[in-house]
C-alpha positions, 0 to 999 in steps of 0.5 A: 130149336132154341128156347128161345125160339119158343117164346111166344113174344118171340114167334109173333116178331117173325113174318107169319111164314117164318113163325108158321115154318117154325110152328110146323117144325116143332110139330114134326119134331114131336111127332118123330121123337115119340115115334122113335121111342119105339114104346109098346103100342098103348092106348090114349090116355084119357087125362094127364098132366103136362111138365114142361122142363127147361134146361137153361143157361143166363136169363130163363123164359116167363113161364108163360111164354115157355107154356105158349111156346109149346102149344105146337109140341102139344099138337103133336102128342094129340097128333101122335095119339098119346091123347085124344084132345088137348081140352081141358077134358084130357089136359088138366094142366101144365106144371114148370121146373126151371135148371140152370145150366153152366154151359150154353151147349146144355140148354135144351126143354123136356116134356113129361107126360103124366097119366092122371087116373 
C-alpha cells in the first residue's frame, strides 16, 4: 500500500467499501508480517512506545495524517498479540521520523515497536 493511501484525508475521499477494503488489507498485512518473522513465542508487552518511520520521496505526510493512517497497523499488533490493547494503559505514544529518498521505488513505512518497562 502507498503512503499515500494511508492518508487519513486520503481514506475519507474513498467510497466507504473502498476505504474499509483498504483498512482491512492493512490490518491483514500486519498481522501476516509479524507471523512471518517467525519470533520466538513472547509474551504481550504491557507497555510500548510506538514509531512510525516514513521512507519517502517528494512532499512527505503531516505527521498526523501519517499517525492516523496506521491505526489499522495497529490493530493488527493488538490482533497478532504483541499487545493486549491499543489504550493508553499499553500504548503510551507514537514517535515520527522522516527520510528522504531519492527514488520513487524506495518509498516504504516502518513500524518499530518499543517495550517501555
Amino acid at each position: 500500500m502507498k503512503a499515500s493511501e494511508l492518508s487519513g484525508n486520503n481514506l475519507r475521499r474513498h467510497h466507504p467499501m473502498m476505504r474499509h477494503r483498504k483498512e482491512q488489507q492493512l490490518l491483514n498485512d500486519t498481522i501476516a508480517m509479524l507471523k512471518d518473522m517467525e519470533l520466538s513465542p513472547w509474551s504481550p508487552m504491557q507497555q510500548v512506545r510506538i514509531k512510525f518511520i516514513a521512507y519517502y520521496c517528494g512532499k512527505p505526510l503531516d505527521p498526523d495524517n501519517l499517525i492516523a493512517g496506521m491505526k489499522y497497523a495497529v490493530d493488527g499488533v493488538v490482533a497478532a498479540g504483541v499487545i493486549p490493547d491499543d489504550g493508553p494503559a499499553h500504548l503510551l505514544g507514537f514517535d515520527v521520523e522522516y527520510h528522504k529518498m531519492h527514488r520513487m521505488k524506495d518509498r516504504r513505512l516502518a513500524m518499530e515497536i518499543t517495550e517501555v518497562k
